[in-house]
C-alpha positions as CSV (number, residue, x, y, z in Angstrom):
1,X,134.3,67.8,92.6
2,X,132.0,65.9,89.8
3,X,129.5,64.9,92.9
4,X,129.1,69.4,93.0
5,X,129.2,69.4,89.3
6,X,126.4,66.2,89.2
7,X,124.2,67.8,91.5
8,X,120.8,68.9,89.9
9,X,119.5,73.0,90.3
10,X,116.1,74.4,90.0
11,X,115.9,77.1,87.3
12,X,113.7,79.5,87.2
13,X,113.5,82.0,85.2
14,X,110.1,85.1,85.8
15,X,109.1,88.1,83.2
16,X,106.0,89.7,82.8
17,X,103.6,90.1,79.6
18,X,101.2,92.7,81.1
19,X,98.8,91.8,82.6
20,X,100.3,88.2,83.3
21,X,103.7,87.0,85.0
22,X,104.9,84.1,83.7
23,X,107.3,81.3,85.0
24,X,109.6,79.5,83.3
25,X,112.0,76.7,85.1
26,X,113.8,73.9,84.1
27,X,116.4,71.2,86.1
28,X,119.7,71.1,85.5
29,X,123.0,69.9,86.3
30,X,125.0,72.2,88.3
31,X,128.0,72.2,85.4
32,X,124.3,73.0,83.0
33,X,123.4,76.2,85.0
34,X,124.7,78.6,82.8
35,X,123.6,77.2,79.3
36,X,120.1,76.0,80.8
37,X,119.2,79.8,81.4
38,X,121.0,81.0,78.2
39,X,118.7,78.6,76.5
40,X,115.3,79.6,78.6
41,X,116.4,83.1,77.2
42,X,117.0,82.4,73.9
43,X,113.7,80.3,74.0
44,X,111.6,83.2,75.0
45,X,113.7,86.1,72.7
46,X,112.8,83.3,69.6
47,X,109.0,83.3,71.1
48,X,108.6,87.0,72.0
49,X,106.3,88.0,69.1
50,X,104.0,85.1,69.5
51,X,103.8,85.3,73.4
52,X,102.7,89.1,72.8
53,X,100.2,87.9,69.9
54,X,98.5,85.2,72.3
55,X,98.1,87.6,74.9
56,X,96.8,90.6,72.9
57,X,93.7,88.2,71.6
58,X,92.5,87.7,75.5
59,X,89.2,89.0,76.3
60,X,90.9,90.1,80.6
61,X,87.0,90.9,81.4
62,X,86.6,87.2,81.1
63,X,89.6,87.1,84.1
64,X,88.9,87.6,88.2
65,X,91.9,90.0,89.5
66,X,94.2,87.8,91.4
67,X,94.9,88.4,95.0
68,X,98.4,88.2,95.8
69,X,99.5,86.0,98.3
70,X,101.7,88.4,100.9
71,X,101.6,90.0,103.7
72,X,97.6,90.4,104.9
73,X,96.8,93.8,104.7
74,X,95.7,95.8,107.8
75,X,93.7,98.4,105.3
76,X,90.3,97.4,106.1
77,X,89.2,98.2,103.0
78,X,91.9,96.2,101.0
79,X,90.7,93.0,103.4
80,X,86.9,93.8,102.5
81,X,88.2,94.3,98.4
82,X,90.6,90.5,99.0
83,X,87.2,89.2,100.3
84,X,85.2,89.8,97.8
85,X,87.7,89.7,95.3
86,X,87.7,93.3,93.6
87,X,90.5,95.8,92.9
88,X,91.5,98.0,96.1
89,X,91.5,101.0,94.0
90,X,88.2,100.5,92.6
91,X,86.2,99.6,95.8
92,X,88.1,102.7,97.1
93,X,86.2,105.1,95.0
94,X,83.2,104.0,96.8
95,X,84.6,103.4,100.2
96,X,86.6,104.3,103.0
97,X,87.2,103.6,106.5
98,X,88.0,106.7,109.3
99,X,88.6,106.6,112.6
100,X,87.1,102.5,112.4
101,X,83.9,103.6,111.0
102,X,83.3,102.5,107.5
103,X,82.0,105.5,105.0
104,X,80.4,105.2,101.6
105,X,81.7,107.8,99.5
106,X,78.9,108.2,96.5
107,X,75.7,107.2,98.0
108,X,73.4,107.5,94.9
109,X,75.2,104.6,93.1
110,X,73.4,102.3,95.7
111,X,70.7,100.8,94.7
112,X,68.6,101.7,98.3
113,X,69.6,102.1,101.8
114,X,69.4,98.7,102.7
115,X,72.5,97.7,100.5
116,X,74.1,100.4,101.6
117,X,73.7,99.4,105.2
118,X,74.6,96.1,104.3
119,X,78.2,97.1,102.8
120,X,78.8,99.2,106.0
121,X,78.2,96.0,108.2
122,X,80.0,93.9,105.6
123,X,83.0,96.7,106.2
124,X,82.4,96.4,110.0
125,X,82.6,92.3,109.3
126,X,85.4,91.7,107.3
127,X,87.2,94.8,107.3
128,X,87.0,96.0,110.7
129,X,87.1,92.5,111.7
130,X,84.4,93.3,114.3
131,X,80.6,93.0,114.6
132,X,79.0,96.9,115.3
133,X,76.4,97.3,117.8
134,X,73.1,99.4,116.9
135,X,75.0,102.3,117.3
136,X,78.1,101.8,115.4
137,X,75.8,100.9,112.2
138,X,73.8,104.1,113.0
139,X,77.5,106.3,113.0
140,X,78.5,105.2,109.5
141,X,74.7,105.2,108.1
142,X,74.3,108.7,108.7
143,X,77.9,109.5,108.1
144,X,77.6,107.9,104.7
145,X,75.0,110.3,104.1
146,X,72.0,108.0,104.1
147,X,68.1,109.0,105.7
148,X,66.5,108.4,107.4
149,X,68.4,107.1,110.3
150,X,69.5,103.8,110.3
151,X,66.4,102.4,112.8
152,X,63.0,101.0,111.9
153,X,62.8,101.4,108.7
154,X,66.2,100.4,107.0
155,X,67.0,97.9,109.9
156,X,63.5,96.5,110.4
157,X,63.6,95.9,106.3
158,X,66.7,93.9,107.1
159,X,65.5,91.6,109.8
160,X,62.4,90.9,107.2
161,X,62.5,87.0,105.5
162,X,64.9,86.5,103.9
163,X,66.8,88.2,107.2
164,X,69.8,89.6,105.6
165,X,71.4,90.7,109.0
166,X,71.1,89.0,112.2
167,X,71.2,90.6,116.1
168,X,73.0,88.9,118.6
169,X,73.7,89.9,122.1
170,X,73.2,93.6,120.5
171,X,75.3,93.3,117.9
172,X,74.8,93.1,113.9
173,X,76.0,90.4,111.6
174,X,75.0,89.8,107.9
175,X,73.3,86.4,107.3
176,X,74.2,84.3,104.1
177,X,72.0,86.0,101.9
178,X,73.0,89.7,103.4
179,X,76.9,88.5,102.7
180,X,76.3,87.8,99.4
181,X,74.1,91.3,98.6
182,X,76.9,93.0,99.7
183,X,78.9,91.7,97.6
184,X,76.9,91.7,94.5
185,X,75.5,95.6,95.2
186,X,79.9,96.0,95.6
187,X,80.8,94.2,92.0
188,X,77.4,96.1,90.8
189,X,78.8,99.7,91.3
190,X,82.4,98.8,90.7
191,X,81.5,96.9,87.7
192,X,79.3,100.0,86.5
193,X,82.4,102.2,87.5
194,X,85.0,100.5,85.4
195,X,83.3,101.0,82.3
């Protein structure tokens, strides 16, 4: 019976101090369970005050938003948020995905066309998981709202140096640059939006 009593636990002991969750755990002896989390309680009970005080004086704009570590979403706008590592709810105010065609709600708060475009093809990219074709892109351009079509114009300014999409046995990709536009123009508005 002492080799039970001998053997050595993992305590763990989790609580939140919005916006954090903290993690407390300690080893102990199997007899030890029972007093090693009464005295991880009575630690934190004797600590509340200044735990809240520390947290309070945090400047959280400082913070990136963390991206859990679960299940992968299949929303393909919560993979596009994870990728770029914004809040789903925010990035959903600007947009959305039906029927598999990505839709930017708000069209004014891009800065031009082009960036627009490239968050739709960022969308196909990443959230979609799928490169579009001339006329997928052309389907959520116009269904975003945007004009002129998306064609010579907003597609031919794209191909320009520094190419920020790419064409490859017909279909569209974003190029390094184009990636991280997208992203910026997406933290821009968001950004802009949380304020």
């Amino acid at each position: 019976m002492s080799d039970v009593a001998d053997k050595e636990l993992n305590v763990s002991i989790q609580f939140a101090i919005g916006p954090f969750e903290i993690s407390l755990s300690a080893v102990a002896k199997r007899a030890e369970f029972a007093s090693t989390i009464i005295d991880l309680v009575d630690e934190i009970k004797q600590k509340q005050n200044e735990l809240a005080q520390s947290v309070v004086g945090i400047d959280l704009t400082k913070f990136k938003p963390m991206v859990t570590q679960g299940k992968p979403s299949e929303d393909p706008v919560e993979k596009v948020a994870a990728k770029i590592g914004v809040l789903a709810e925010l990035l959903k105010q600007i947009l959305r995905v039906e029927a598999n065609v990505p839709i930017i709600i708000a069209k004014e708060r891009f800065g031009s066309p082009e960036k627009g475009a490239m968050v739709l093809i960022y969308a196909y990219q990443f959230g979609l998981e799928k490169k579009p074709n001339h006329k997928d892109a052309s389907a959520a351009f116009t269904q975003s709202g945007f004009t002129p079509a998306f064609g010579t114009r907003t597609k031919g300014a794209l191909l320009k140096a520094p190419a920020k999409i790419r064409i490859e046995r017909g279909e569209i990709s974003l190029t390094g640059p184009g990636i991280s536009d997208a992203e910026t123009e997406v933290k821009r508005i968001i950004g802009s939006a949380s304020r």
